[in-house]
One Martini backbone bead per residue (centre of mass of N, CA, C, O) as a GRO file, in nm:
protein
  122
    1UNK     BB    1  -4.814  -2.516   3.178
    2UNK     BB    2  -4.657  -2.251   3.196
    3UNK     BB    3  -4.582  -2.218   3.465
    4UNK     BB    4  -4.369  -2.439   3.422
    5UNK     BB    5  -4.203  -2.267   3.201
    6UNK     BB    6  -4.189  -1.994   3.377
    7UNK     BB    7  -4.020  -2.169   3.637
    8UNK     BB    8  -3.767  -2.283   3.460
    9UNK     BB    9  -3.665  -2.012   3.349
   10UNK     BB   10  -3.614  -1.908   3.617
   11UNK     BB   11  -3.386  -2.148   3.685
   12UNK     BB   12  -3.210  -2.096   3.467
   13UNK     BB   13  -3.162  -1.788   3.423
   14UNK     BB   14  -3.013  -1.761   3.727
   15UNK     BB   15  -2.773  -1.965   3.692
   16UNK     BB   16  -2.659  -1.811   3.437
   17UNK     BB   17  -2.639  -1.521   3.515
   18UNK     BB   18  -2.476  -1.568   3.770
   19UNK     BB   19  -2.260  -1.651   3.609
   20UNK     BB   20  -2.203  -1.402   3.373
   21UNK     BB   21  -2.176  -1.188   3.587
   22UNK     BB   22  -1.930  -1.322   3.737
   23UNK     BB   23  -1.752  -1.282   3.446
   24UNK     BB   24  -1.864  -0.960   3.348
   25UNK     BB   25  -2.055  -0.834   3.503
   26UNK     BB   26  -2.231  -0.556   3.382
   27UNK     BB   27  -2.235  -0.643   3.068
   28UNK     BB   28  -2.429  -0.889   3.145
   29UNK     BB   29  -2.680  -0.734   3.161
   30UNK     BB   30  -2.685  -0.604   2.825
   31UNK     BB   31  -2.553  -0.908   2.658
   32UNK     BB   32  -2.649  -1.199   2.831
   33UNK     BB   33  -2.924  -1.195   2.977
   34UNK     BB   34  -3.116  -1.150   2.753
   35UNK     BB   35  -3.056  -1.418   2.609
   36UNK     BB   36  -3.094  -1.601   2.856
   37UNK     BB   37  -3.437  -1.505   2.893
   38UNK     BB   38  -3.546  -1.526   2.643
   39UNK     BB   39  -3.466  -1.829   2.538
   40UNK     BB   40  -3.619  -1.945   2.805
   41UNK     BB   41  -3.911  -1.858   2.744
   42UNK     BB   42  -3.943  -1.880   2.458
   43UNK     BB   43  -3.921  -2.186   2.492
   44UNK     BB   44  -4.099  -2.263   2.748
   45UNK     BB   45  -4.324  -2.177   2.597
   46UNK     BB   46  -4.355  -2.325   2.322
   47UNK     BB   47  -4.337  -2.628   2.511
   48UNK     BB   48  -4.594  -2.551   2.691
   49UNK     BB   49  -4.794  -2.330   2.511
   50UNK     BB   50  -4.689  -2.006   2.630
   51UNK     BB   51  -4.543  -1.737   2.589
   52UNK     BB   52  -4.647  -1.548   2.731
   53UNK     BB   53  -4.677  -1.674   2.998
   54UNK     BB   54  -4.391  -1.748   3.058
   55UNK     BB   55  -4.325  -1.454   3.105
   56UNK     BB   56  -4.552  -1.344   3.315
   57UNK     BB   57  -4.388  -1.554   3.533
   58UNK     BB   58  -4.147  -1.437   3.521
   59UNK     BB   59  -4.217  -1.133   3.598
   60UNK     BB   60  -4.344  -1.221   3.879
   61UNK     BB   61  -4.079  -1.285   3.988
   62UNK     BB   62  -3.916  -1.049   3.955
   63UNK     BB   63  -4.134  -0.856   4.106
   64UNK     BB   64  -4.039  -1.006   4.378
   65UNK     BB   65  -3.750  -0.931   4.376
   66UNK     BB   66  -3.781  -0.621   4.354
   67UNK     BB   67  -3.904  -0.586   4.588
   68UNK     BB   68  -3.717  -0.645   4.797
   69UNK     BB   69  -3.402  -0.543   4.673
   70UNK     BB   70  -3.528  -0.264   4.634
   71UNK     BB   71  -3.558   0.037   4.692
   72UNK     BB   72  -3.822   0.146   4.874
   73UNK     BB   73  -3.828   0.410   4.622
   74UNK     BB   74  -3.865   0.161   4.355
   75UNK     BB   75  -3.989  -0.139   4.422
   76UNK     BB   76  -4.264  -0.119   4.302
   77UNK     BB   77  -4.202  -0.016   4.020
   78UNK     BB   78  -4.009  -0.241   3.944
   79UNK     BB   79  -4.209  -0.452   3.948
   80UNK     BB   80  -4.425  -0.344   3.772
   81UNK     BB   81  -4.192  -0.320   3.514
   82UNK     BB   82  -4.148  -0.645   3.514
   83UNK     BB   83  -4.459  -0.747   3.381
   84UNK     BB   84  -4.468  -0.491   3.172
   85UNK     BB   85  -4.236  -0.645   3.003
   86UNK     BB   86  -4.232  -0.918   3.014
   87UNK     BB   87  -4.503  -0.907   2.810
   88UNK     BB   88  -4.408  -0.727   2.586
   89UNK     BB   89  -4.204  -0.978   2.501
   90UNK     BB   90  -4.366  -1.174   2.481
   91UNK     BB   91  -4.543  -1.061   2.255
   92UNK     BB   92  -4.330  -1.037   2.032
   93UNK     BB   93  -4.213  -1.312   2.023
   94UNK     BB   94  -4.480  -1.446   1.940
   95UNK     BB   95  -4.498  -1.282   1.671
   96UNK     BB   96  -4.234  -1.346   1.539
   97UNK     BB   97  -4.271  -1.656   1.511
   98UNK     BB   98  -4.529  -1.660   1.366
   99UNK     BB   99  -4.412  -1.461   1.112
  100UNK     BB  100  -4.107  -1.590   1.133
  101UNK     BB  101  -3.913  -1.732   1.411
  102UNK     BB  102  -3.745  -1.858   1.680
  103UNK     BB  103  -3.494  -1.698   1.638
  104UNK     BB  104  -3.587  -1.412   1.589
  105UNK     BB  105  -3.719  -1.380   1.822
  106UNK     BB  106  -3.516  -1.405   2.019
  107UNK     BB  107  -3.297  -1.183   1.927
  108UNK     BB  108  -3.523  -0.922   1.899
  109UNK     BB  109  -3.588  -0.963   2.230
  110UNK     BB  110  -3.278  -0.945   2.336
  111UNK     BB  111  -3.227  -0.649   2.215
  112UNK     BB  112  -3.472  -0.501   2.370
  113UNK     BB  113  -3.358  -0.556   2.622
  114UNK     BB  114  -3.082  -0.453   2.635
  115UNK     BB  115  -3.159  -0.193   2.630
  116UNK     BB  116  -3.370  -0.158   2.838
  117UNK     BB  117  -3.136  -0.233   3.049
  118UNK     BB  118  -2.928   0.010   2.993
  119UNK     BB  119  -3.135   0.253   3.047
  120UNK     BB  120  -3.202   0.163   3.340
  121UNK     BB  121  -2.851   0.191   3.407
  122UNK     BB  122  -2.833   0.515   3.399
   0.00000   0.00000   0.00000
């Protein structure tokens, strides 16, 4: 039931993404997308029961979208780096959730994300 989970989250980020991007440019890549791809992750994880799981399909369609969109020289690497991040925030959001709960999770894994896409963009 994850990859439902997975690829709702996918559609959902997608089009909210779009929005926030179209409307505030490359700051909304560092504070307004973390914030949506976390909370429907995570949130869609929950509900359908693997917060891991939810994430780890979220990084493999994103990790199709980088091999396709990013140049020939960084596309396998962004690829990759989209599955192993995306998993990590997952793993993160997760013991978040069990240990403290799941707005905690959702916040503290926006803001590593937030960062992460930063450091990305430099």
């Amino acid at each position: 039931m994850f990859i439902i989970g997975g690829l709702i989250s996918v559609f959902l980020s997608y089009f909210l993404n779009k929005f926030v991007v179209d409307l505030y440019g490359d700051k909304a890549v560092v504070y307004g997308v973390p914030i949506i791809e976390e909370s429907s992750k995570t949130i869609m994880g929950y509900i359908f029961g693997s917060i891991i799981g939810a994430h780890f399909i979220f990084g493999v369609v994103e990790s199709l979208n980088d091999f396709i969109v990013s140049p020939k020289e960084v596309n396998f690497r962004a690829s990759v780096l989209s599955i192993i991040t995306h998993l990590i925030f997952g793993a993160i959001a997760y013991y978040i959730l069990i240990y403290v709960n799941i707005y905690t999770s959702i916040i503290i894994t926006s803001i590593i994300h937030g960062y992460w896409n930063r450091f990305m963009l430099r």
